[in-house]
C-alpha positions in Angstrom: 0.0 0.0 0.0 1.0 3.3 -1.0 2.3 5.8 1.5 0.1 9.0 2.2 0.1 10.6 5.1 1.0 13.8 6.5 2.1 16.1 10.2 4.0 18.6 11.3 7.8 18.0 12.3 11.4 19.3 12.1 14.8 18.9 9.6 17.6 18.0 12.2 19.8 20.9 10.8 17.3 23.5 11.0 15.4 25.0 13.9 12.2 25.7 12.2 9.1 23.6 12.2 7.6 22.6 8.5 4.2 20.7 7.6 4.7 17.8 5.6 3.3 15.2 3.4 4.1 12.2 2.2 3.1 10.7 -1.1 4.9 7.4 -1.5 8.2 7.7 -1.6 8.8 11.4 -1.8 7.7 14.1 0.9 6.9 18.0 0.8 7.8 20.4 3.3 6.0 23.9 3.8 7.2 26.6 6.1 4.6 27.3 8.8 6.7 31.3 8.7 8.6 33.5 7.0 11.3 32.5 8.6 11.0 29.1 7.6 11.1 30.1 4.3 14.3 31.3 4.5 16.1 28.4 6.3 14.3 25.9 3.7 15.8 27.8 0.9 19.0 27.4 2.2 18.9 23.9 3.1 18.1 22.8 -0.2 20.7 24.8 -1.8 23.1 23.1 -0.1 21.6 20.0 -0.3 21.8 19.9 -3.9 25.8 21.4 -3.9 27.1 18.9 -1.1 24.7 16.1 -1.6 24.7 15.3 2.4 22.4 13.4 4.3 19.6 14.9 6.5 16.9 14.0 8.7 13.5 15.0 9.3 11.7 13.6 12.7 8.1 14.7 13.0 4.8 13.5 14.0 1.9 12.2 11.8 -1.8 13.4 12.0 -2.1 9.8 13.5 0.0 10.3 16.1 3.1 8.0 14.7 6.7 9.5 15.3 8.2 9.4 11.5 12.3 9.4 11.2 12.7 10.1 7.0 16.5 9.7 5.5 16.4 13.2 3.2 19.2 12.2 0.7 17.4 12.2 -2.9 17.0 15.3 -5.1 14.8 18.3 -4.2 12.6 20.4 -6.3 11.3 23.3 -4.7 9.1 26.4 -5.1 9.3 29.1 -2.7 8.5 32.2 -1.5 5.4 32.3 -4.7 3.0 35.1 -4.4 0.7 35.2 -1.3 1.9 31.8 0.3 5.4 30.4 1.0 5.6 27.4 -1.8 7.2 24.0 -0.6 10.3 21.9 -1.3 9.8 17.9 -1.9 12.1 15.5 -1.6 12.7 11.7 -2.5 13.9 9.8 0.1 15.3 6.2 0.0 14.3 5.0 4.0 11.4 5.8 6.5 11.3 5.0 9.9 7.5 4.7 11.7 7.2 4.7 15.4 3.5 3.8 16.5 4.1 6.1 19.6 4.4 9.5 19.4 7.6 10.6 22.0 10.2 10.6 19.4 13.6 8.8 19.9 16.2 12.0 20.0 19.6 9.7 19.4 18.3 8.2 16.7 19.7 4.7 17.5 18.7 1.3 17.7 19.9 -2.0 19.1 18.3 -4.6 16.9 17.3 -4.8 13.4 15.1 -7.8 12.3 14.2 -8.7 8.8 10.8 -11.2 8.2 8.9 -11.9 5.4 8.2 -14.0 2.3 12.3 -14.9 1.8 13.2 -15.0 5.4 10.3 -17.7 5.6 12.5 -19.5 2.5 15.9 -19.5 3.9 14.6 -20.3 7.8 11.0 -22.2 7.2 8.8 -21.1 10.1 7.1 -24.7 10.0 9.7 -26.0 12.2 8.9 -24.4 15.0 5.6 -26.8 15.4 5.1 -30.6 15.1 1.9 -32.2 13.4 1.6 -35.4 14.0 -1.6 -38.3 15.0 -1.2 -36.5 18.5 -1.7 -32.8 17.2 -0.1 -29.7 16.7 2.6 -29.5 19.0 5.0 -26.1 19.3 8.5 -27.0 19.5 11.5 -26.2 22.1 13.1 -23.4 20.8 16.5 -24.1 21.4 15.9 -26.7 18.6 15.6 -24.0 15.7 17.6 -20.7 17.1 20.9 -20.6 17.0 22.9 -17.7 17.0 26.6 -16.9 15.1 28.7 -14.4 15.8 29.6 -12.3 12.9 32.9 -10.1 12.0 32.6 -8.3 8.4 34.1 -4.9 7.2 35.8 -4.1 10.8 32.8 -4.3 12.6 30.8 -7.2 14.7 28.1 -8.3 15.5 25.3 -11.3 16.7 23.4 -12.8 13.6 20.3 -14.5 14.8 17.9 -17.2 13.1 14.8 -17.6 15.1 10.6 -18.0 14.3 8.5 -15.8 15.9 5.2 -17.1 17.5 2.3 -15.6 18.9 -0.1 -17.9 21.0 -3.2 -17.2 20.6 -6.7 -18.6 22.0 -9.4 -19.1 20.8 -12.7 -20.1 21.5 -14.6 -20.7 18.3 -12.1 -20.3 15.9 -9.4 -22.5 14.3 -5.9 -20.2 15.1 -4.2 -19.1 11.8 -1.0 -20.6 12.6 0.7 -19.2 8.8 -0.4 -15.4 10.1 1.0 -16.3 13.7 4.1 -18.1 12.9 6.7 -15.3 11.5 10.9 -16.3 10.5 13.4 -13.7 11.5 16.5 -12.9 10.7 18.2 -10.4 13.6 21.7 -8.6 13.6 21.9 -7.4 17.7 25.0 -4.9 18.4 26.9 -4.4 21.1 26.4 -0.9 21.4 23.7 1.1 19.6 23.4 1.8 15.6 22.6 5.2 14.7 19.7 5.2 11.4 21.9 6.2 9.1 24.0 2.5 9.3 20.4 1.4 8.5 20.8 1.0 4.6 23.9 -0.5 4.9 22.7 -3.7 7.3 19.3 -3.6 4.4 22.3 -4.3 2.1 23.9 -7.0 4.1 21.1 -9.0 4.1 20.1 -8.2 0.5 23.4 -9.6 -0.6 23.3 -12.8 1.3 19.4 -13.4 0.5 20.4 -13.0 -3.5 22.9 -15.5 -3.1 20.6 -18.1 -1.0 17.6 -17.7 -3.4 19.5 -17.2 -6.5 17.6 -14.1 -7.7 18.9 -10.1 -7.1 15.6 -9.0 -6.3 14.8 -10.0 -2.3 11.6 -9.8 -0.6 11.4 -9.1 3.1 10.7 -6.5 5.5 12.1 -4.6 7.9 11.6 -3.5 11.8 14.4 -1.7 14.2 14.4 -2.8 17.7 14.6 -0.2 20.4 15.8 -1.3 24.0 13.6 0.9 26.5 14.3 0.9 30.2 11.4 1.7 32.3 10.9 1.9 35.4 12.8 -1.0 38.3 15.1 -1.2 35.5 13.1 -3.5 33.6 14.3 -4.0 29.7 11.5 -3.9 27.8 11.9 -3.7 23.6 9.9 -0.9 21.0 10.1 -1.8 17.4 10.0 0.7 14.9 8.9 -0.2 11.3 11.1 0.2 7.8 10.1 1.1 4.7 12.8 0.9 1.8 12.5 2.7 -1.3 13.3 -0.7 -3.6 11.9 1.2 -6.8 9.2 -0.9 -9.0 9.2 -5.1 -7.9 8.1 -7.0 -10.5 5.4 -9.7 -9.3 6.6 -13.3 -9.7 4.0 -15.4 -11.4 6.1 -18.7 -10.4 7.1 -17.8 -6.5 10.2 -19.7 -5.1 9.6 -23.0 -3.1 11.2 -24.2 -0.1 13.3 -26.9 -2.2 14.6 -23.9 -4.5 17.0 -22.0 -2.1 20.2 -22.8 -0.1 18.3 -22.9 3.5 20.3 -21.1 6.6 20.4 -25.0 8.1 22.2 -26.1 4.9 25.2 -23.6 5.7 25.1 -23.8 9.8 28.5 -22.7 11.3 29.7 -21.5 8.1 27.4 -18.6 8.2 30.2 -16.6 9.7 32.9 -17.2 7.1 29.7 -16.9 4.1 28.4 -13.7 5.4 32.3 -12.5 5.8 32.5 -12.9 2.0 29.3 -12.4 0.3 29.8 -8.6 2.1 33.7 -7.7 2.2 34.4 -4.3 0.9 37.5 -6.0 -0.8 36.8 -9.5 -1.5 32.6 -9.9 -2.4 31.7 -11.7 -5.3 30.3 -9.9 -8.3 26.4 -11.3 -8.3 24.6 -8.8 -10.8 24.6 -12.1 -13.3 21.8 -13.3 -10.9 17.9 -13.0 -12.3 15.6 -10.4 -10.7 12.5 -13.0 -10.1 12.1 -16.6 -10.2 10.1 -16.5 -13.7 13.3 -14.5 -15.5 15.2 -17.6 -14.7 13.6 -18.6 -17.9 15.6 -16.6 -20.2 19.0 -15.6 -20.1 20.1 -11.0 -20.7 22.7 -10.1 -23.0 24.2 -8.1 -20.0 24.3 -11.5 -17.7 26.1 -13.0 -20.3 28.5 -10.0 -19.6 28.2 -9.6 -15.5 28.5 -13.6 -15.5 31.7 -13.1 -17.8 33.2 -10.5 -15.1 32.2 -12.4 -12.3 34.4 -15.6 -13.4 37.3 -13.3 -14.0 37.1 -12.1 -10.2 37.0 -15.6 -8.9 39.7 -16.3 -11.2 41.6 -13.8 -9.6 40.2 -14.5 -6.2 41.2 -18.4 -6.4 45.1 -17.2 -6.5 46.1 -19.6 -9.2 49.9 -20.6 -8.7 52.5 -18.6 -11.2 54.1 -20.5 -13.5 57.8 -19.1 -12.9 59.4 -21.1 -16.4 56.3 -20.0 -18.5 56.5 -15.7 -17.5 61.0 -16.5 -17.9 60.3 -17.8 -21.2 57.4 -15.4 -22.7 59.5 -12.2 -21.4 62.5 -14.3 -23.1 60.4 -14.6 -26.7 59.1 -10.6 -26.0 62.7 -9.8 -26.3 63.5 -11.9 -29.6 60.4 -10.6 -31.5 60.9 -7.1 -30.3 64.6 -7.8 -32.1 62.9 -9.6 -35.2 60.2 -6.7 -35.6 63.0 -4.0 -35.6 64.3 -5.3 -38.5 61.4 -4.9 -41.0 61.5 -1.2 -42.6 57.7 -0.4 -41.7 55.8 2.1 -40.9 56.2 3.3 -37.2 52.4 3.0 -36.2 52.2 -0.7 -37.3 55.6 -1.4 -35.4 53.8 0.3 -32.4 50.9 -1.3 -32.5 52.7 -5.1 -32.8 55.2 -4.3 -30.2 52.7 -3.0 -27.8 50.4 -6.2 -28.5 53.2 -8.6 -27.5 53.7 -6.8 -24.6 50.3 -7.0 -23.4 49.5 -10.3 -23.9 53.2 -12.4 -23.2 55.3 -10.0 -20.7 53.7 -11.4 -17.6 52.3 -14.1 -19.2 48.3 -13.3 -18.6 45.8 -16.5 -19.2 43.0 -15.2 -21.8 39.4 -15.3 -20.6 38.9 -19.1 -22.0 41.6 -20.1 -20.1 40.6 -18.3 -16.6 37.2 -20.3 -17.3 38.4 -23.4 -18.1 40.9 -23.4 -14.7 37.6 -23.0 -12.9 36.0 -25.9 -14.8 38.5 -28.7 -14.3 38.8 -27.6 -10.7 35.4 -28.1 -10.1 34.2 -30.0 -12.8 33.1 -33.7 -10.8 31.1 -31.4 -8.3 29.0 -30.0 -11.5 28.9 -33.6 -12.9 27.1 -34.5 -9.8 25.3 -31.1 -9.4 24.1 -32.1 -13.1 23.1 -35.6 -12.7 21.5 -35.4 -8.8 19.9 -32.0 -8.7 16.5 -31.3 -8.2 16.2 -29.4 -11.3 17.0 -31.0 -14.9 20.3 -29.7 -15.7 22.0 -30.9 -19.4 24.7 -32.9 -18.6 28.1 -31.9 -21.2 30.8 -34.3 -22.1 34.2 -32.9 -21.5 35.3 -32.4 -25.1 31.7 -30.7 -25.8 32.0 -28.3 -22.8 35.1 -27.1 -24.0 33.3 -25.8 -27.1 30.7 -24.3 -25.5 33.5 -22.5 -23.4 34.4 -21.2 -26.5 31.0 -20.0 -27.9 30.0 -18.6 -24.8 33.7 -16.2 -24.9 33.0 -15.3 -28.3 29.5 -14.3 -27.6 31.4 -12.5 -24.7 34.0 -10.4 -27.1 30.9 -9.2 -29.5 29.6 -7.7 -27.0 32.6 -5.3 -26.6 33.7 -5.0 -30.2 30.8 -4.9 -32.3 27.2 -6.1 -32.0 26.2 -8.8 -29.7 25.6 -12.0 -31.0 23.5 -14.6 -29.3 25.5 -18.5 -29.5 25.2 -21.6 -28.2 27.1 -20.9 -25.7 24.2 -19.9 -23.8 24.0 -23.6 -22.8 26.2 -23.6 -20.2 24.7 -20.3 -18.4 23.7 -22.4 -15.7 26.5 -24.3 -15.6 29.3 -21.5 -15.7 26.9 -19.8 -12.9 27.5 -22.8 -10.7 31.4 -22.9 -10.8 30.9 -19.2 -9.4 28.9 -20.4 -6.5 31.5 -23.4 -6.0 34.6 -20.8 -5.9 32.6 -18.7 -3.6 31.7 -21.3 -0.9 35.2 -22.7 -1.5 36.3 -19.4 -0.4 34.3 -19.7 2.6 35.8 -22.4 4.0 32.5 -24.8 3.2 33.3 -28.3 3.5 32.9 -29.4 -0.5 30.6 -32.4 0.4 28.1 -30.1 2.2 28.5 -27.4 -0.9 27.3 -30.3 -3.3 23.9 -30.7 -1.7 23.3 -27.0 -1.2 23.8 -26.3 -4.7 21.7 -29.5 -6.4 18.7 -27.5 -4.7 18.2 -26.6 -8.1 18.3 -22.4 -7.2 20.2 -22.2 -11.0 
């Protein structure tokens, strides 16, 4: 449901007090003085120069304390003829607080992501037991478990629990689905202020693309407030998230249970997974992956290229040994054609251009693409025999020798895209395949035992 609402409330950086509407995922100040007018004209100035990050806190006509991240651009009319005008602003992030004393800090201890792909990854229907003597809820020390997580310089608790609320009735069978909510937490040690928001909405986005096999993620998103009251008691407020994720497409096919790499599958190498899937340096390159379950059907000319650059940085990630004879003897041959070329009487852009090509490609002794691709398939090429031949999915099993050729189509289809017009080849075949030995480099990177990698992978995500 759209957002529409409106109040009266304050920018952080500027002492005056504005109205404001909302109208999904843009709002629109007006001064309530003259004064106001002034200080708004300002601030968007130097929003637009310095593109900073600001905050409004106000409080809807409901009575809801509203925290809205003003970072997106501003268009503004001020100062028109008998009335002050108004600026309006996108904003990517808005915080809702069903109570109306607003938090000052602007902190949290907790956030918790729920929804349709948290229910995938962590299925809720293990909290219960159906059997001939009923419905049964179980312990929950049998399905939460918490890891401790270290990414980026910074730490924190990571923790997979299911959220249920009892509920009697008298008449009425209880709707367990409604009552019976996965979750996903990250709980700090000390407090998060909401602009580090986005970038724990990222962290999970990241690792839910990777579990489910698709860029686009669908979840939700609370903070979690610690309040001490009165006797010291802890008790917790949770504050609701709304995201700006621009326009979802609606999947006509949604994603089973059996599709995705469940949180259970990985266990204690969540840490190490996590670590990698979100390193500033070292995270894969996933924008190969579909945006919904249905687009898995067909196959983007630009996948074909973010698939080709994301084998190059697990190439390069993998650390392949140096071949000390091979670089001796190619700088060795650089020097004796550089020698031969002199010789010919040509003209001086040609010996350029042939001189600087032989550097390029022999000095160091640089594997070409096919090569870097076919490293990655011999290394892991009996785990996607038996990916291919035990998944869930139908998956075309290749012989070696035919493989190899559709290595080749698929880098030629590859190079057209950079030097002239893109043209579609059979080597759209191995998509899938070539999409695999990414995910195999990446968990080996992780530290996942191979064995255990097999079975996540033959889920039949791809």
């Amino acid at each position: 449901m759209e957002n529409r609402f409106s109040g009266i409330g304050k920018i952080t950086s500027i002492p005056e007090e504005f109205y404001f509407s909302v109208l999904g995922f843009e709002v629109s100040f007006t001064p309530r003085n003259s004064d106001g007018v002034l200080a708004l004209t300002d601030w968007v100035n130097n929003l637009n120069k310095t593109e900073t990050v600001d905050w409004f806190v106000g409080t809807s006509n409901e009575g809801e304390s509203i925290y809205i991240e003003l970072c997106g651009e501003v268009s503004y009319s001020l100062c028109m003829p008998g009335e002050f005008g108004s600026a309006t602003v996108s904003y990517r992030l808005m915080i809702r607080d069903e109570k109306f004393d607003a938090h000052e800090d602007l902190k949290f201890d907790e956030i918790n992501f729920y929804g349709e792909d948290i229910d995938l990854i962590n299925p809720p229907g293990r909290a219960i037991n159906n059997d001939e003597g009923g419905i049964t809820f179980i312990n929950p020390k049998e399905y939460k478990k918490e890891w401790c997580i270290k990414v980026n310089t910074e730490e924190f608790i990571l923790i997979k629990d299911i959220a249920i609320q009892k509920t009697i009735t008298y008449y009425d069978v209880p709707d367990l689905k409604k009552n019976i909510t996965s979750q996903i937490k990250f709980k700090f040690n000390e407090r998060k202020s909401f602009s580090d928001i986005y970038k724990y909405y990222e962290y999970m986005t990241v690792f839910l693309s990777f579990l489910t096999g698709r860029s686009v993620s669908s979840f939700e998103v609370e903070l979690i407030s610690n309040i001490e009251e009165i006797e010291d008691e802890l008790s917790q407020r949770n504050l609701a998230v709304c995201i700006n994720k621009g326009s979802l497409k609606i999947e006509a096919k949604k994603l089973q249970y059996h599709n995705v790499i469940q949180i259970d599958d990985i266990d204690n190498n969540i840490p190490n997974l996590f670590a990698v899937l979100n390193d500033n340096k070292n995270s894969p390159y996933l924008f190969f992956l579909p945006e919904t379950n249905d687009d898995k059907k067909f196959i983007k000319y630009s996948q074909i290229i973010d698939l080709s650059a994301s084998m190059e940085w697990e190439y390069l990630k993998q650390k392949p040994e140096r071949n000390d004879e091979l670089i001796l003897q190619s700088k060795e041959l650089v020097d004796a054609l550089v020698k031969f070329i002199g010789r010919f009487t040509i003209h001086p852009k040609v010996k350029e251009k042939a001189l600087k090509v032989i550097r390029q490609m022999l000095t160091s002794y640089q594997p070409s693409f096919k090569e870097k691709i076919e490293y990655l398939y011999y290394k892991y090429k009996d785990d996607l025999e038996y990916v291919t031949q035990y998944g869930y999915r139908e998956l075309e099993f290749f012989e070696e020798n035919v493989f190899l050729k559709q290595i080749k189509s698929f880098v030629s289809m590859r190079n057209s895209a950079a030097h002239k017009k893109f043209e579609w080849k059979n080597g759209t075949d191995i998509f899938p395949h070539l999409m695999i030995l990414v995910y195999f480099s990446i968990f080996e990177r992780s530290g996942m035992d191979k064995i255990r990698v097999r079975e996540c992978i033959k889920r039949g995500f791809f």
